[in-house]
C-alpha positions, 0 to 999 in steps of 0.5 A: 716756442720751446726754446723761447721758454727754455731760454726765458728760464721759464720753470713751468708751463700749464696747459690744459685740453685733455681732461685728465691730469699729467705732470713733466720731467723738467724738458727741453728738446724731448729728453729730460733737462734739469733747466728746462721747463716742466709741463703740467695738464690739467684738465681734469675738472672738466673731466665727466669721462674716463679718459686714456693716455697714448701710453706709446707717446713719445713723451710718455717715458718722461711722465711723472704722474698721470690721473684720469678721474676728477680733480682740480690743481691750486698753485701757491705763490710762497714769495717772489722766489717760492710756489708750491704746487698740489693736485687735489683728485676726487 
């Protein structure tokens, strides 16, 4: 599936299964890559627990931010070429 993104151009990828918030480098094939996708999880409005990271991922060096508390993301969508991204933690 990465290289389908990667080759799509695909700017970024939210998923969501840990209650907790996580943004990406831009990444393709586990290494830091200026054309690739960046990842975001947000799964944090769903978060009633303190969560922890696996901080010996293998990703985990390419992590920007990393939240465990309460929040809830809003994507912006400026035009057709623009969208603003920001985290709203409780």
């Amino acid at each position: 599936m990465e290289s389908l993104l990667y080759e799509a151009r695909v700017d970024v990828v939210f998923a969501s299964h840990t209650h907790a918030y996580e943004r990406f480098e831009r990444i393709y094939d586990s290494k830091a890559n200026s054309q690739g996708p960046m990842y975001i999880t947000i799964g944090d409005a769903g978060n009633n627990k303190a969560h922890k990271f696996i901080s010996d991922h293998e990703l985990a060096h390419l992590s920007i931010f990393r939240e465990t508390s309460f929040g809830h993301g809003r994507l912006s969508i400026m035009d057709n070429r623009r969208a603003v991204w920001t985290w709203h933690g409780a």
